[in-house]
Residue, then its C-alpha position, 0 to 999 in steps of 0.5 A: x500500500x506505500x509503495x502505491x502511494x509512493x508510485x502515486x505521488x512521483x506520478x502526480x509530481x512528475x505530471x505538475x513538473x510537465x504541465x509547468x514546463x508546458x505552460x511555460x514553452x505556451x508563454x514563451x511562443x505566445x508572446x514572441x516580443x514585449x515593447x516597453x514605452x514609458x518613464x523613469x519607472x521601466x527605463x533599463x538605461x536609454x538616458x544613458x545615451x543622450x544629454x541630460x541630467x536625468x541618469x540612474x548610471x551610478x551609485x548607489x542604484x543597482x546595488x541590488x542588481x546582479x553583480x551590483x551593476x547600475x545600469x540606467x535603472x533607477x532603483x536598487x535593483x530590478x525594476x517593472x520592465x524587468x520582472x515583466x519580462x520574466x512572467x512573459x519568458x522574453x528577454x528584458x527588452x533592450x535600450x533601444x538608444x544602445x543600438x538604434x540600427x538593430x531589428x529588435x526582434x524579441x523587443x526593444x525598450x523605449x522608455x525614457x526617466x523624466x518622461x512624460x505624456x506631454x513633450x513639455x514634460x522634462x525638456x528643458x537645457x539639461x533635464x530632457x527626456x525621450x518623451x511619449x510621441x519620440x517614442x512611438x515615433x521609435x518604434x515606427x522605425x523599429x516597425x518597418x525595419x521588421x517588416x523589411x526582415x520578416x515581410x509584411x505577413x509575418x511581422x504582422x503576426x507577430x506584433x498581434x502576439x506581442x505586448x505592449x506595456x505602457x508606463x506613463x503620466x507620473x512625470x506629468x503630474x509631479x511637474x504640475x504638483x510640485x512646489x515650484x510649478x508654474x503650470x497652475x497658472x496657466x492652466x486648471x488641474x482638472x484641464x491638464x488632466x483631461x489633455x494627458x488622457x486626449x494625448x495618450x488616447x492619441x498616442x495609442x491610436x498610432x500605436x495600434x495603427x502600427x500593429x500593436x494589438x495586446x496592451x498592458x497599461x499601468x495606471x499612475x500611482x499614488x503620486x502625492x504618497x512618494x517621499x518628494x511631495x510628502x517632504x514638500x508638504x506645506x505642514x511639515x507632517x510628511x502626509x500624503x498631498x491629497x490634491x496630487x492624489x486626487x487628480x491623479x485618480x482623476x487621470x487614472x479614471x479619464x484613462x480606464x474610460x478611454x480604454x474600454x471606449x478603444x476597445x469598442x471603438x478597434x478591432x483586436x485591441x485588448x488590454x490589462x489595465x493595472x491599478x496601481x494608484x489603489x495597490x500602492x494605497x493599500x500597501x501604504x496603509x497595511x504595510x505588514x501584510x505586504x512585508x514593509x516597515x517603511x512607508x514614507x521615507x526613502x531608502x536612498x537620499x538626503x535630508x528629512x524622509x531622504x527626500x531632499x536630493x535624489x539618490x547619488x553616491x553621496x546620499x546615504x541608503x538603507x541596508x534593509x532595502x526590502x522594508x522600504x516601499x520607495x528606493x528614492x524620493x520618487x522610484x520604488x524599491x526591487x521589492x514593491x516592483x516585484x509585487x507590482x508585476x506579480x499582482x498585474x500578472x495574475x491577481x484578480x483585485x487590482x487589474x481589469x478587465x484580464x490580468x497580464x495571463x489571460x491577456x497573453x492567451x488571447 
């Protein structure tokens, strides 16, 4: 009688281990290249190729990255773009800037830190950023290098297959909410959140009509939570700012709406929306069960909540890195960007109308 229990139980692991080899090699043929298009949050080191201030090439970013290397990503260690592409079983998409004549035939990343929706956004002498439009204009040219290799059919097919994540807004929305922004003079709060969501309806309209098909579309945060705009917080407390959070909920709903009426409005476009505005609220305020300690102030910087100053090699940084929520004054930790992936990928709570799984199976 053990030993047919013995024989049942190698049989029933032997079967999980084929059936998780099966769904794997089912990932990986279903999803033949991910596109990334966004800021700072998936940049994997494209500001390391232009003019600008706005870099992630030092100390102490990377110090968690395999070999401690800082790469252009600014965080301690792997970012979105990166645990991304692991549930996907691609490659995490390169830079497209390290080599712009390249084919990119398993993806290539076009993200940008400092951009933005608007090309206002970030571009001034010595802060400039690779903003939204340049980047669908990128891969227009990435486009038609692929249909040049593979033929017209052929690249077609695989751009249906393809993801393509989108992971934009948050710099827009800092610049209008910082405390030395001049836009709201010129413009209303709920104004220039309605233009971000016309800009990238627009924006997505040219992407689609590039051929792109499966989108994964990461919602803003909780901007007025990160380490910058609590330190500036007129009453010292370090709160939250709950206009930033207030609007930026605005855009986030403005978005989701845009989206559903795509998805009526095009044929084949699907998307994941995810959620992060509410996730990154509720880790805030139930920072145990997500296994933080650390909700407010950054790991990496200077001055109260090390939010004075970016994270450069003169900061100081914390040794318990996975107990903190944000990395720097603006970017969040290896850990909480894990947790993002894993509850986009497959979670029912925060992600809509399919989670990253059923999305791909399409």
């Amino acid at each position: 009688m053990a030993s047919s229990s013995s024989s049942l139980l190698s049989f029933f692991l032997l079967f999980s281990s084929f059936f998780l080899l099966y769904f794997k090699l089912c990932v990986a043929q279903s999803v033949p290249a991910a596109y990334m298009f966004g800021d700072s949050l998936v940049d994997v080191g494209n500001n390391n190729h232009f003019g600008t201030v706005i870099k992630a090439n030092f100390p102490y970013n990377g110090v968690d990255y395999p070999g401690g290397k800082s790469t252009g990503r600014f965080c301690n260690g792997k970012n979105t773009a990166d645990f991304l592409a692991e549930k996907l079983g691609v490659p995490t998409p390169p830079p497209y800037l390290a080599d712009k004549n390249n084919v990119f035939a398993k993806g290539v990343s076009f993200a940008s830190g400092g951009a933005g929706i608007f090309n206002g956004t970030n571009d001034d002498f010595l802060s400039k950023a690779l903003h939204m439009s340049q980047q669908v204009q990128f891969f227009s040219i990435v486009q038609q290098r692929l249909v040049t290799q593979l033929g017209s059919d052929a690249a077609q097919k695989q751009l249906l297959k393809s993801v393509f994540g989108i992971v934009i807004g948050s710099n827009d929305i800092i610049n209008y909410f910082k405390s030395d922004s001049k836009l709201p003079k010129t413009t209303t709060p709920e104004q220039y959140v309605d233009q971000m969501v016309s800009s990238l309806q627009g924006q997505l309209k040219q992407l689609y009509g590039l051929g792109a098909r499966k989108f994964v579309i990461v919602g803003v945060g909780s901007i007025g939570c990160i380490p910058l705009l609590r330190y500036q917080s007129s009453n010292k407390s370090g709160e939250c700012s709950e206009q930033a959070n207030y609007w930026t909920n605005k855009y986030n709903q403005g978005l989701q709406s845009v989206l559903q009426g795509l998805q009526s409005e095009l044929k084949d476009f699907s998307y994941s929306y995810f959620d992060t505005f509410n996730l990154l609220l509720d880790v805030i305020q139930n920072p145990a069960i997500y296994g933080f300690s650390e909700v407010k102030a950054a790991c990496c910087g200077l001055g109260r909540l090390n939010a004075n100053l970016p994270c450069t090699p003169i900061s100081t940084f914390c040794s318990n890195r996975s107990s903190h929520i944000f990395w720097d004054r603006y970017h969040p930790t290896e850990t909480a960007n894990r947790i993002i992936i894993d509850s986009a990928f497959d979670g029912k709570q925060y992600v809509f109308p399919l989670n990253v799984k059923q999305l791909i199976t399409l």
